[in-house]
N, CA and C atoms as an extended XYZ file, in Angstrom:
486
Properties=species:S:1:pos:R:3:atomname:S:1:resname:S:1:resid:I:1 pbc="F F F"
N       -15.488       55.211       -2.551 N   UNK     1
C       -14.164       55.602       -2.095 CA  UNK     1
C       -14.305       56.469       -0.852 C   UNK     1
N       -13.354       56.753       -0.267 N   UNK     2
C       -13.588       56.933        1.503 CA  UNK     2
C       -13.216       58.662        0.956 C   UNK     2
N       -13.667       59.391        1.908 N   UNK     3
C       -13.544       60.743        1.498 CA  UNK     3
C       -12.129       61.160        2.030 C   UNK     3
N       -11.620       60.780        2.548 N   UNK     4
C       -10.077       60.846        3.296 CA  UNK     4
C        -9.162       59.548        3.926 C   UNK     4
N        -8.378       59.704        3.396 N   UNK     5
C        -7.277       58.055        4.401 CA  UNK     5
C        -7.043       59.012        5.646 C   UNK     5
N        -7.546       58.135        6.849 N   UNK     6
C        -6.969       58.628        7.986 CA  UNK     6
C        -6.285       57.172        8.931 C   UNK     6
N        -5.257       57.526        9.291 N   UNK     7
C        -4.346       56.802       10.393 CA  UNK     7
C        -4.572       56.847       11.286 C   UNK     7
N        -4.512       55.800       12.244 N   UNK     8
C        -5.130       55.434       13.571 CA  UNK     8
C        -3.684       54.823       14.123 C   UNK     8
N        -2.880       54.950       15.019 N   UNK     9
C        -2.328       54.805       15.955 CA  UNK     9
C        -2.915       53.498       16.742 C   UNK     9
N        -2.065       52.482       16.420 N   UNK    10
C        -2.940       51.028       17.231 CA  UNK    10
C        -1.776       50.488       18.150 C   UNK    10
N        -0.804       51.197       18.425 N   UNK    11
C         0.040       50.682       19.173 CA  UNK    11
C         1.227       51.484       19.187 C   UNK    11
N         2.535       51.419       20.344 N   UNK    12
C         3.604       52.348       19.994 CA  UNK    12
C         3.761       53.009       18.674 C   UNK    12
N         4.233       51.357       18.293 N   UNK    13
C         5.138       51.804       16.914 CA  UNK    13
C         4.305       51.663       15.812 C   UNK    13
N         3.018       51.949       15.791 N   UNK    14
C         2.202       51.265       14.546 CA  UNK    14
C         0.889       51.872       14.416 C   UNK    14
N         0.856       52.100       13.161 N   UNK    15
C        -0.513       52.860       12.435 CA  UNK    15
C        -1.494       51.721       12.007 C   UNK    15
N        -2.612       52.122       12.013 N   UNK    16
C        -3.496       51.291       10.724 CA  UNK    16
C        -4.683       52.081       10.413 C   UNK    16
N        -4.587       52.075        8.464 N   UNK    17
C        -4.914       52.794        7.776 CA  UNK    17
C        -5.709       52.005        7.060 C   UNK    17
N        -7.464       52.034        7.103 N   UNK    18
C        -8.320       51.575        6.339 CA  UNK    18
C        -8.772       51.988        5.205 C   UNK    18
N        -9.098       50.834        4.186 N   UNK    19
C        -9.067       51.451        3.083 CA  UNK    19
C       -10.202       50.228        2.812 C   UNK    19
N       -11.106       50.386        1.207 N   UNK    20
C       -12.284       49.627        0.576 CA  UNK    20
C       -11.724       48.139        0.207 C   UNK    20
N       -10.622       47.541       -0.382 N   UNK    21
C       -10.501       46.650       -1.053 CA  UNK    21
C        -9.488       45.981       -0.945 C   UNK    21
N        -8.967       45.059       -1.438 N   UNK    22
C        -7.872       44.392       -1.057 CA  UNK    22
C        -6.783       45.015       -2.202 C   UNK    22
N        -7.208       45.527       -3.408 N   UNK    23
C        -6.275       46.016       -4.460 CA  UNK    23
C        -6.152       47.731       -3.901 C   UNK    23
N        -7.144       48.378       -3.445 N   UNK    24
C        -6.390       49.708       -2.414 CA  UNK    24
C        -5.429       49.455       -1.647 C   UNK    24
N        -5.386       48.320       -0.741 N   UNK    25
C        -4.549       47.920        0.678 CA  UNK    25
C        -3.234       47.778       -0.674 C   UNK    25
N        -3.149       46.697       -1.418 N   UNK    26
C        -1.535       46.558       -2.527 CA  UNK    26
C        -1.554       48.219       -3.012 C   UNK    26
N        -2.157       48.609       -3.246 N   UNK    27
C        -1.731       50.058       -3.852 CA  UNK    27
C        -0.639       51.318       -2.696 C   UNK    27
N        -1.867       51.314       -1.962 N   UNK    28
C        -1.462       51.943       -0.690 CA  UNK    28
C        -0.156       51.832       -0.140 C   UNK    28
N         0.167       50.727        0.039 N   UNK    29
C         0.965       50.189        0.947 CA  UNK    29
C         2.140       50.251        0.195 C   UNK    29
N         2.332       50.327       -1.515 N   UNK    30
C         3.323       50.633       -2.695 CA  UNK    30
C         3.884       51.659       -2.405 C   UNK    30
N         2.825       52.606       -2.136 N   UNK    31
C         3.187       54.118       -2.083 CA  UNK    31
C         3.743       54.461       -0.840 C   UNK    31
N         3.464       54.013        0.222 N   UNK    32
C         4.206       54.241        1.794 CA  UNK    32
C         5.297       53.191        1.566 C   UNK    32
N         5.668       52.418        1.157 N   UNK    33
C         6.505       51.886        0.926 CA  UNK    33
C         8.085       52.580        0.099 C   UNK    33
N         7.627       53.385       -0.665 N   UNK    34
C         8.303       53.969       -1.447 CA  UNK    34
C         9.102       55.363       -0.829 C   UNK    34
N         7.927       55.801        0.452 N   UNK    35
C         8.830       57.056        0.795 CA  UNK    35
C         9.913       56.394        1.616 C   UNK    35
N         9.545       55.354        2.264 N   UNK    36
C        10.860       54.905        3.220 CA  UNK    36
C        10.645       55.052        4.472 C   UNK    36
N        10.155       55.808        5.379 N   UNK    37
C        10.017       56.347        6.628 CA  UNK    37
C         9.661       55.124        7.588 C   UNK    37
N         8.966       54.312        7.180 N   UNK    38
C         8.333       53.154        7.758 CA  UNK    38
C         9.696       51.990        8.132 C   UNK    38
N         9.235       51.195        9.210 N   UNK    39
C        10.488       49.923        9.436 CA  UNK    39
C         9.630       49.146        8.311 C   UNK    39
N         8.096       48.775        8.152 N   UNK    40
C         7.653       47.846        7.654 CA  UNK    40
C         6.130       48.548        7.166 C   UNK    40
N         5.667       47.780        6.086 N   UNK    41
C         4.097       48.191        5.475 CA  UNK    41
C         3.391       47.010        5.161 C   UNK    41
N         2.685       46.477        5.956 N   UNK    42
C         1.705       45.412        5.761 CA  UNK    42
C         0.410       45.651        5.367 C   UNK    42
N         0.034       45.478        3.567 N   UNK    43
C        -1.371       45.283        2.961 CA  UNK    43
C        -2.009       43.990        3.723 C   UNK    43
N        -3.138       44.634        4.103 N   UNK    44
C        -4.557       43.287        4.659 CA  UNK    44
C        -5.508       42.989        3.921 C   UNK    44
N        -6.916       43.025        4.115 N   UNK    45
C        -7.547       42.689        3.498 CA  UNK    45
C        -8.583       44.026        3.108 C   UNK    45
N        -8.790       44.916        4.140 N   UNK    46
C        -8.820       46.693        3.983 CA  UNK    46
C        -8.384       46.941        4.921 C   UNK    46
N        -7.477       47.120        5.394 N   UNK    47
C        -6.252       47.516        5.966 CA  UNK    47
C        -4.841       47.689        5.676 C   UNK    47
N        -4.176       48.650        5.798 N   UNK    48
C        -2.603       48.662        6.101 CA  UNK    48
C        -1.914       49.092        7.004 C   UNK    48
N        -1.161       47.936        7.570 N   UNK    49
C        -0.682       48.422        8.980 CA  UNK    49
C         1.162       49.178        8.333 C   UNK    49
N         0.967       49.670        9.510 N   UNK    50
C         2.789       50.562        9.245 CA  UNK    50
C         3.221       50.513       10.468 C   UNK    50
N         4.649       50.028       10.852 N   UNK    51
C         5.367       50.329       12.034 CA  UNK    51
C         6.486       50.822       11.325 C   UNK    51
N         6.761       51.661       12.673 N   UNK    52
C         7.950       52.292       12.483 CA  UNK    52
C         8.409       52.531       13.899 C   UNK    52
N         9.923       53.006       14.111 N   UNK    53
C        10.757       53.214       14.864 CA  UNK    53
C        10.221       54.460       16.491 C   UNK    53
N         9.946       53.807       17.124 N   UNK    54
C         9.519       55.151       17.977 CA  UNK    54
C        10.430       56.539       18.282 C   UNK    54
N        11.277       55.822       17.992 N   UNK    55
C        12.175       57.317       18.213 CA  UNK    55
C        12.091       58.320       17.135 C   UNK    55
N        11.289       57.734       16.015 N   UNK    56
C        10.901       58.714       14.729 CA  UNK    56
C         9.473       59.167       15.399 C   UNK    56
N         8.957       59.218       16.137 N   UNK    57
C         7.378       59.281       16.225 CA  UNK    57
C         7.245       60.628       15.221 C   UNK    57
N         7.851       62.046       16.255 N   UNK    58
C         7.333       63.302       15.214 CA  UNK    58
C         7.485       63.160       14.013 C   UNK    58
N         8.314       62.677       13.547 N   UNK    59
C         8.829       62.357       11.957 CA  UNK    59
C         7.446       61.893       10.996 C   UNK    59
N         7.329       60.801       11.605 N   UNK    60
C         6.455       59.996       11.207 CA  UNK    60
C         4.866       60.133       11.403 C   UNK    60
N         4.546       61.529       12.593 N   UNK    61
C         2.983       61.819       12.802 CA  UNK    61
C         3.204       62.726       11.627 C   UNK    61
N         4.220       63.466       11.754 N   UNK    62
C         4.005       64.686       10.111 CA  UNK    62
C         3.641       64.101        8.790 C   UNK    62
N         4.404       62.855        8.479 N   UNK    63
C         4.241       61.852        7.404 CA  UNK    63
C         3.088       61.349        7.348 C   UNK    63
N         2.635       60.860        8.669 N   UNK    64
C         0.737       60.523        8.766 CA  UNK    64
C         0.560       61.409        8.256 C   UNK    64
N         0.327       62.587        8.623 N   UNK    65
C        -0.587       63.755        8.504 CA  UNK    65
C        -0.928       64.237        6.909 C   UNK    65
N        -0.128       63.986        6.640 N   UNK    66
C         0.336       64.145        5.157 CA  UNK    66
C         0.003       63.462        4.044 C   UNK    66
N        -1.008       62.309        4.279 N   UNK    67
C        -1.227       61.210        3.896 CA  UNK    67
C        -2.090       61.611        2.205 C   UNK    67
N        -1.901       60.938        1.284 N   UNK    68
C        -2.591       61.332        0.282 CA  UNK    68
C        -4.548       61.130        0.824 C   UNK    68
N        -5.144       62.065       -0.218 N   UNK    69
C        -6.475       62.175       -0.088 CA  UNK    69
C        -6.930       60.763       -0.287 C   UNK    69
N        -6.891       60.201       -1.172 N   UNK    70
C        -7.668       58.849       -1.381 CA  UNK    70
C        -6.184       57.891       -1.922 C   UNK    70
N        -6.993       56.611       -2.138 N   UNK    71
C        -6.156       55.576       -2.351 CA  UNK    71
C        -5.228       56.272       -3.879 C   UNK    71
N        -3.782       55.887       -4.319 N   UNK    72
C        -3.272       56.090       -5.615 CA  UNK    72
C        -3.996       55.059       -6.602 C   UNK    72
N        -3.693       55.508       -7.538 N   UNK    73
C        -4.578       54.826       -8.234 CA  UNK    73
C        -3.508       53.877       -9.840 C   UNK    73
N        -3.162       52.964       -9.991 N   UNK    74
C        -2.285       52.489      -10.987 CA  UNK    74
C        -2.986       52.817      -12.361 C   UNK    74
N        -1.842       53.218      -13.177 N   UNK    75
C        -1.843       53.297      -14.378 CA  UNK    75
C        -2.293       51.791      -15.177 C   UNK    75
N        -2.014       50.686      -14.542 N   UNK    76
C        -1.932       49.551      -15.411 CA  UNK    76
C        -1.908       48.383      -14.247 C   UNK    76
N        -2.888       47.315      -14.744 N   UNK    77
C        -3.081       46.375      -13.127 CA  UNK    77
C        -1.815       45.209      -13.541 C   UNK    77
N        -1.498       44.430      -12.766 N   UNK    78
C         0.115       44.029      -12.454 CA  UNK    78
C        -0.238       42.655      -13.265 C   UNK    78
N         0.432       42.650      -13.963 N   UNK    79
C         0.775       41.548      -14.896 CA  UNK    79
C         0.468       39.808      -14.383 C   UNK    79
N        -0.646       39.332      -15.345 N   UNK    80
C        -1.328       38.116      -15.023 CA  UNK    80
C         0.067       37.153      -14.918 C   UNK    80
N        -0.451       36.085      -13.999 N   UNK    81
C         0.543       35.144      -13.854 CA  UNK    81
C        -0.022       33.636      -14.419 C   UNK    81
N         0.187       32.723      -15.241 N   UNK    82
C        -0.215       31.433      -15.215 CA  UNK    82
C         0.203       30.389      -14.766 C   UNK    82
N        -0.737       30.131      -13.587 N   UNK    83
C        -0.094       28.746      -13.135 CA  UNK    83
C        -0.391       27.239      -13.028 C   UNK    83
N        -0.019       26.430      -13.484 N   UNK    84
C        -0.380       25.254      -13.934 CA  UNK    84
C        -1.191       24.176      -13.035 C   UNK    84
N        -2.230       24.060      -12.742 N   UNK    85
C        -2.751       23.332      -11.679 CA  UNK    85
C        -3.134       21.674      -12.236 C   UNK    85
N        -3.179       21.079      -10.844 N   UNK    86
C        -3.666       19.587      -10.718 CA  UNK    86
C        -4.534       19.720      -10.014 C   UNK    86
N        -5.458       19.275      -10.058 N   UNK    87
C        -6.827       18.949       -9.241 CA  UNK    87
C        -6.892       17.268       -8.946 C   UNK    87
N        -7.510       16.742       -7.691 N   UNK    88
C        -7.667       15.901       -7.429 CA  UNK    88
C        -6.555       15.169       -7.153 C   UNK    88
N        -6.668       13.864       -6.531 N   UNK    89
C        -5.678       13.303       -6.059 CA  UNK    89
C        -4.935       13.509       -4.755 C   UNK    89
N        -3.518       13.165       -4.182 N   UNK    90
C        -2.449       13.931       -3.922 CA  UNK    90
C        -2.511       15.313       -3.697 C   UNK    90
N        -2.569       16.026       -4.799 N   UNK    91
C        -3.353       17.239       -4.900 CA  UNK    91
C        -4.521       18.313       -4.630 C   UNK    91
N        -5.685       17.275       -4.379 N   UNK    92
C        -6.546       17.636       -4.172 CA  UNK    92
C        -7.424       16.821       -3.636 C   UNK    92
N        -6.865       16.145       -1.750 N   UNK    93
C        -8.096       15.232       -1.576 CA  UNK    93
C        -9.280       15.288       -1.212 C   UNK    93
N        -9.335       16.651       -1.707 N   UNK    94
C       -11.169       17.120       -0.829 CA  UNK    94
C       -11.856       17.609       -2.125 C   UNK    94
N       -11.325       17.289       -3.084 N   UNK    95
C       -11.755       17.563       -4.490 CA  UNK    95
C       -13.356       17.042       -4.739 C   UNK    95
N       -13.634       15.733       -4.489 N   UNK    96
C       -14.820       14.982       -4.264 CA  UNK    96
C       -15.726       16.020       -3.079 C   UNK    96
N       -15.354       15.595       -1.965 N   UNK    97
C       -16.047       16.362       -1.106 CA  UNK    97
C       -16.685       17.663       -1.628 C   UNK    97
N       -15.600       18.557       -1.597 N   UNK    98
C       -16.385       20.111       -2.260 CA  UNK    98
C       -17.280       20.038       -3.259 C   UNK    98
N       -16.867       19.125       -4.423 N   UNK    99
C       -18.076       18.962       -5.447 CA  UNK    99
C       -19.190       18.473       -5.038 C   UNK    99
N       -19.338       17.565       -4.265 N   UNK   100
C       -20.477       17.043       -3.570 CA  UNK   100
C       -21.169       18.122       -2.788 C   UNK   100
N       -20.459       18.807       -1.815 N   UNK   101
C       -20.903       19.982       -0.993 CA  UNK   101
C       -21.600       21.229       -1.917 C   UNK   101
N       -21.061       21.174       -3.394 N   UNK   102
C       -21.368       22.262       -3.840 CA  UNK   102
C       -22.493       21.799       -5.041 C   UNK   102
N       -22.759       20.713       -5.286 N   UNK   103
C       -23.838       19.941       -6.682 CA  UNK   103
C       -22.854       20.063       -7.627 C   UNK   103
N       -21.948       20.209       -7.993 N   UNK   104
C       -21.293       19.891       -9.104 CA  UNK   104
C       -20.628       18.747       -9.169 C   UNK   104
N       -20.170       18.406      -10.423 N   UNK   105
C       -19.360       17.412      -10.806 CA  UNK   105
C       -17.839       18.018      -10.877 C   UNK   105
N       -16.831       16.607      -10.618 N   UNK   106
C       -15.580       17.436      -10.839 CA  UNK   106
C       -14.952       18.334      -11.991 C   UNK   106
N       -15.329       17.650      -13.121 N   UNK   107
C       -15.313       18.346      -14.306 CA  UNK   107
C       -15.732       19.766      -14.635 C   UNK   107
N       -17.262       19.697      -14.131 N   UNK   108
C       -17.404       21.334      -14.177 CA  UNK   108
C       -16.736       22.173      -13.142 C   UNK   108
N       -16.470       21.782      -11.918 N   UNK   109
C       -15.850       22.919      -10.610 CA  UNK   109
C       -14.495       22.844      -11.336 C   UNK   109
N       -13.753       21.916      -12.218 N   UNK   110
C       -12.816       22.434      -12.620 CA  UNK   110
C       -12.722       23.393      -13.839 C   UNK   110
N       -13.624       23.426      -14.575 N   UNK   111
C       -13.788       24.002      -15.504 CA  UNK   111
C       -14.324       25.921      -15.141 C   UNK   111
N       -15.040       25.967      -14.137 N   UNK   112
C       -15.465       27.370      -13.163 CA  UNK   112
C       -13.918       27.559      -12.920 C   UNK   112
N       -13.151       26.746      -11.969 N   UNK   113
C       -12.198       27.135      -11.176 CA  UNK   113
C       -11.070       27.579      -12.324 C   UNK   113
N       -10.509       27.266      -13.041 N   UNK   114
C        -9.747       27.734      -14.243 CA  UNK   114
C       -10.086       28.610      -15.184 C   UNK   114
N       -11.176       29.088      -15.067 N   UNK   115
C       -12.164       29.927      -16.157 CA  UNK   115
C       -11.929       31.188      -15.730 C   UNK   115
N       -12.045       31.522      -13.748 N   UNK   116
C       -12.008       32.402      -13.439 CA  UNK   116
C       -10.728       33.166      -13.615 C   UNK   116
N       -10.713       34.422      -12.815 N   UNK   117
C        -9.321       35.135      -13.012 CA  UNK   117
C        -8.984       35.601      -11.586 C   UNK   117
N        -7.701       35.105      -10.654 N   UNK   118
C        -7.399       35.056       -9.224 CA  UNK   118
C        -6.706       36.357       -9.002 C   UNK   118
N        -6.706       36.548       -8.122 N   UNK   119
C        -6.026       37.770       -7.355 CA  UNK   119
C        -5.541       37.172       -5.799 C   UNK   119
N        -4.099       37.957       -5.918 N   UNK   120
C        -4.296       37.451       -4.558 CA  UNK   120
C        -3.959       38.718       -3.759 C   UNK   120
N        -4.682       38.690       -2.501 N   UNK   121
C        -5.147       39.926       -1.830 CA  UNK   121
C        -4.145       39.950       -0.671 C   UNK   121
N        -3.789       38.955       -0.361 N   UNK   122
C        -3.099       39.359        0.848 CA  UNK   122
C        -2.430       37.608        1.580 C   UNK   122
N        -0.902       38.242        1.885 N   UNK   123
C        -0.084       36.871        2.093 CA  UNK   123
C        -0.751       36.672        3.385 C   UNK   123
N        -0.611       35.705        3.583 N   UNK   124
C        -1.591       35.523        5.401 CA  UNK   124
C        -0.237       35.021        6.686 C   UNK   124
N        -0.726       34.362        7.575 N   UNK   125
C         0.399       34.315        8.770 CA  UNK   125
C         1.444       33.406        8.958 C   UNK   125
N         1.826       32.416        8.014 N   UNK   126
C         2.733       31.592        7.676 CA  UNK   126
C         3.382       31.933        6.303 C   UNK   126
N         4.220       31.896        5.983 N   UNK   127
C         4.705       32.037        4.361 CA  UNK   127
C         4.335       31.124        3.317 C   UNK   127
N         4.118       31.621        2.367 N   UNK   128
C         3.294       31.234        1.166 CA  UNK   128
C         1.728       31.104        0.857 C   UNK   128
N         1.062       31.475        2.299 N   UNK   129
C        -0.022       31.357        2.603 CA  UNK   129
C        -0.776       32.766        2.145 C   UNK   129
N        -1.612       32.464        1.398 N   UNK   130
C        -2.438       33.741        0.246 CA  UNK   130
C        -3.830       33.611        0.769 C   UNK   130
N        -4.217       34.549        1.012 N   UNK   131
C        -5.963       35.123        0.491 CA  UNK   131
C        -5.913       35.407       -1.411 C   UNK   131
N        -6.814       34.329       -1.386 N   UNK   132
C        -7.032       34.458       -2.717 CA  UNK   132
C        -8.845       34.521       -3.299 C   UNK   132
N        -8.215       36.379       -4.161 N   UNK   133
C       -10.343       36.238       -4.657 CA  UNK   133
C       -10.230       35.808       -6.033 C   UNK   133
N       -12.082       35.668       -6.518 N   UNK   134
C       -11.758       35.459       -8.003 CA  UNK   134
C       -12.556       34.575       -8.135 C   UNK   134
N       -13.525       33.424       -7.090 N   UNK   135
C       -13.857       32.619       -7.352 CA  UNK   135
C       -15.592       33.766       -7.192 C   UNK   135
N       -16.462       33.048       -7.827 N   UNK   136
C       -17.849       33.380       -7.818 CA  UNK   136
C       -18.534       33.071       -6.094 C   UNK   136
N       -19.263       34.028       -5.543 N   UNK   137
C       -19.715       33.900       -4.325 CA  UNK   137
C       -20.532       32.417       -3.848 C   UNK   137
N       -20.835       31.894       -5.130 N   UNK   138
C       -21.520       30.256       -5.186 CA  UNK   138
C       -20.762       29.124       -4.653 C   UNK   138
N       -19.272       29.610       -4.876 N   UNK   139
C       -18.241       28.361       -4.643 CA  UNK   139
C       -17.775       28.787       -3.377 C   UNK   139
N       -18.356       28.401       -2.356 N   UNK   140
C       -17.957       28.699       -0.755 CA  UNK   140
C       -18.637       27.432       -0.250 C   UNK   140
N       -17.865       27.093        0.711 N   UNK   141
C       -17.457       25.892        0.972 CA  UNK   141
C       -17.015       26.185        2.372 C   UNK   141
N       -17.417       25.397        3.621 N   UNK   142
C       -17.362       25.705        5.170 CA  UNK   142
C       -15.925       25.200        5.110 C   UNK   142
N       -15.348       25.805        6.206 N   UNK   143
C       -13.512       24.894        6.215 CA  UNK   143
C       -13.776       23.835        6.848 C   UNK   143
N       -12.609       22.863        6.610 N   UNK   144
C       -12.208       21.726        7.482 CA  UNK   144
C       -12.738       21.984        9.141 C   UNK   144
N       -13.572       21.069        9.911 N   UNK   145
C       -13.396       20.589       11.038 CA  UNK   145
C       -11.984       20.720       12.044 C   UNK   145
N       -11.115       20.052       10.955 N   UNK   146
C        -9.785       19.320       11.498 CA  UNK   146
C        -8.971       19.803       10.555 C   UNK   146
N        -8.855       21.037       10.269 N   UNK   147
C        -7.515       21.658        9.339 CA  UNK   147
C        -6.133       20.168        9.082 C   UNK   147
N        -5.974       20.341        7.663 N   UNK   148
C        -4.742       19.258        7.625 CA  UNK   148
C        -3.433       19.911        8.469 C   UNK   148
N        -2.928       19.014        8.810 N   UNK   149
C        -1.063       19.336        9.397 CA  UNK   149
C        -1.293       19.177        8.594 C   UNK   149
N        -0.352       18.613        7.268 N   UNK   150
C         0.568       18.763        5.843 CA  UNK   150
C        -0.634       19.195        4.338 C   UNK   150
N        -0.324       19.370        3.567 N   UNK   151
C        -0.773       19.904        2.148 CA  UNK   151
C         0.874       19.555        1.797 C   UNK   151
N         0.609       18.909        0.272 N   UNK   152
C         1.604       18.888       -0.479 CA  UNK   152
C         1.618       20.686       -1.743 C   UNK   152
N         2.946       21.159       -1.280 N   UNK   153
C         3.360       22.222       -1.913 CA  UNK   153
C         2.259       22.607       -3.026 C   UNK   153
N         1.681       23.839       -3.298 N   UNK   154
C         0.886       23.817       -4.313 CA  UNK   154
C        -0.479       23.569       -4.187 C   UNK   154
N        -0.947       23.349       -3.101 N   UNK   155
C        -2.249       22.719       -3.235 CA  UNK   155
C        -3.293       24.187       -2.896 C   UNK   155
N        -4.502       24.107       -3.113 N   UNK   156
C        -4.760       25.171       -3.243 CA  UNK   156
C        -7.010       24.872       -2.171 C   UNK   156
N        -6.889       25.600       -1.306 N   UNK   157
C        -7.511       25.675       -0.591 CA  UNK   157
C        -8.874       26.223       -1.047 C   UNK   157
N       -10.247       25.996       -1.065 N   UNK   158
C       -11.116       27.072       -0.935 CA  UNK   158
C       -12.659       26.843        0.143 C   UNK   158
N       -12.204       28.050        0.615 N   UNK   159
C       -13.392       27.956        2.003 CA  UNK   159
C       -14.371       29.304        1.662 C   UNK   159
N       -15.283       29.720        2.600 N   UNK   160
C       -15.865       31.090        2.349 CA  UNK   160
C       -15.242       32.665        2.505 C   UNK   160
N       -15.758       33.191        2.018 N   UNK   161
C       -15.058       34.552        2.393 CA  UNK   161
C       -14.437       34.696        3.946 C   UNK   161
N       -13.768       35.738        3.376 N   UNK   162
C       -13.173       36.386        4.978 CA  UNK   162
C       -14.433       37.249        6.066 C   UNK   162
């Protein structure tokens, strides 16, 4: 854990505040969220950015300043979600590929991939678009060459870490 959150000024209207993990950045960003002072609070991946209004600047360097010592810390982690997946197909046409890329059969990468437990760390630059952890460091997989234009709703991506 970092011995102090400190704010960095990355632009007029905007802070960014590094932090260890992607569940500090959702924590963090709860809690600045909550006083209000901010126009906006964006969790990253260890980062949280904050803009706010320039005409608040003093307002808002006192509020920096003020910043709690370390990340808050939750009483209770946020309620599992289950969601029903299809693999292969429609669904999944690189399903083959990755298993091949990775020595498994489809059966078992589906059986790893449902076994595990997901988090998702951070919405990314289009909507609905997630950083998602949870998978074992074994199942990394280089991205597409040629990123698809379309994915049918639901489909679920996995490349190497960030």
């Amino acid at each position: 854990m970092r011995a102090r959150l400190t704010a960095v000024q990355i632009a007029e209207d905007v802070f960014e505040i590094a932090v260890d993990t992607p569940a500090d950045a959702q924590r963090l960003a709860l809690e600045l969220r909550k006083i209000g002072l901010a126009e906006d609070v964006v969790a990253g991946i260890n980062r949280v950015a904050v803009s706010f209004d320039p005409a608040r600047h003093d307002q808002v360097m006192a509020w920096m300043d003020d910043l709690p010592q370390t990340v808050p810390t939750n009483e209770a982690p946020p309620p599992a979600v289950d969601i029903p997946i299809q693999y292969g197909g429609e669904f999944g046409p690189d399903l083959a590929n990755v298993c091949a890329a990775l020595g498994m059969t489809q059966a078992a990468f589906v059986d790893l991939h449902s076994s595990c437990t997901h988090a998702v760390d951070m919405i990314g630059f289009t909507p609905g678009f997630t950083y998602i952890s949870g998978l074992p460091d074994s199942v990394s997989v280089p991205r597409l060459d040629m990123p698809r234009p379309r994915l049918i709703a639901g489909s679920v991506g996995i490349s190497g870490a960030l």
